[in-house]
N, C-alpha and C positions, 0 to 999 in steps of 0.2 A: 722833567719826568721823574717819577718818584722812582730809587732803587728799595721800596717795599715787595715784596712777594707775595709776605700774606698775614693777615691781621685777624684774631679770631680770637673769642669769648672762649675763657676757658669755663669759669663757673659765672659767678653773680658779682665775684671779685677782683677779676683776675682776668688781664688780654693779654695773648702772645704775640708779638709781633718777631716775623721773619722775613729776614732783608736779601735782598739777591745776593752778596754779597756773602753767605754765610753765615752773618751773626745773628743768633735766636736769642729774644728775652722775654721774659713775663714781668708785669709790673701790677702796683694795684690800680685800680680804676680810682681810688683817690688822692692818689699820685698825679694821676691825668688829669682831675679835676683841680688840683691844685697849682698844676701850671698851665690851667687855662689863661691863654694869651688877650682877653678883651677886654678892655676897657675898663670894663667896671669891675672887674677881677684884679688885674694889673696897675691899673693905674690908666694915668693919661698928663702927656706933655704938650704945651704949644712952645716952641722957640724956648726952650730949656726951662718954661716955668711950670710946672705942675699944677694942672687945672684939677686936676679929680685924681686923689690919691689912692683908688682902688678898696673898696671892703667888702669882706667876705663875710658873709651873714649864714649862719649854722641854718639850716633848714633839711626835712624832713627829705630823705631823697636825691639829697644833693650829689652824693657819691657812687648814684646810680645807675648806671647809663641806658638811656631810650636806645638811643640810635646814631650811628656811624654814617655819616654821609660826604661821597666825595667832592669835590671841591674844586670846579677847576681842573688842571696836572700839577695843583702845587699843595694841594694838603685834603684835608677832612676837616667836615663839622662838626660836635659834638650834640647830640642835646641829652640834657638831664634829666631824668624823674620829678625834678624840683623845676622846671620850667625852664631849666638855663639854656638859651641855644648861638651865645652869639661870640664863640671863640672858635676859631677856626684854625688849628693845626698845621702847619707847613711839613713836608716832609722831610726837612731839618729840623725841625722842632720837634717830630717825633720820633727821631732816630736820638736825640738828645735825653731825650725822657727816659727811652729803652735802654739808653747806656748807663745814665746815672741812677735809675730806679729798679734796674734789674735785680730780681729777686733768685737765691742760691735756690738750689733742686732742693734741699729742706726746708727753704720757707714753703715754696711752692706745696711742697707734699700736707706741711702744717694747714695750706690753706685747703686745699682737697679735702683731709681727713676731717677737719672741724666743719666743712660745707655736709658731710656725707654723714654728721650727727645728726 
């Protein structure tokens, strides 16, 4: 069961995740998309030899986000603007994300004030 609380779009840039537990973070959505966990993003192993080394191809939209969809009790879906939808988030993995991409209340404020240009 996820200890998520609450997950929510701040701008076009930016999701807050709050965990039961107290700790709040914001992060960028291309942060999120950067450690998308499938296949074709990450890579791919059979028996410790690497079949498909994962590549990340720049496209139009990619750091976008459609839509949040849950998963299961064990994580979310992502899809992209750019067609991506086939990484699916655990929620260790996005409590992971939330910790090491967590953005200071100034960055956060930089990205507000630049969205509200």
């Amino acid at each position: 069961m996820s200890s998520l609380k609450s997950l929510a779009r701040i701008n076009a840039y930016l999701l807050k995740f709050e965990w039961i537990d107290g700790f709040v973070s914001v992060v960028e959505l291309r942060n999120l998309r950067e450690e998308c966990p499938c296949a074709k993003c990450k890579g791919e192993s059979v028996m410790g030899q690497i079949v498909y080394p994962g590549i990340r191809i720049l496209k139009p939209g990619m750091n976008e986000l459609s839509s949040l969809v849950p998963t299961g009790n064990y994580g979310i879906q992502a899809t992209w603007k750019d067609g991506h939808s086939t990484g699916i988030y655990t929620w260790s993995m996005l409590r992971e994300i939330a910790e090491k991409y967590a953005l200071t209340d100034e960055q956060i404020q930089k990205f507000i004030e630049n969205d509200e240009k």
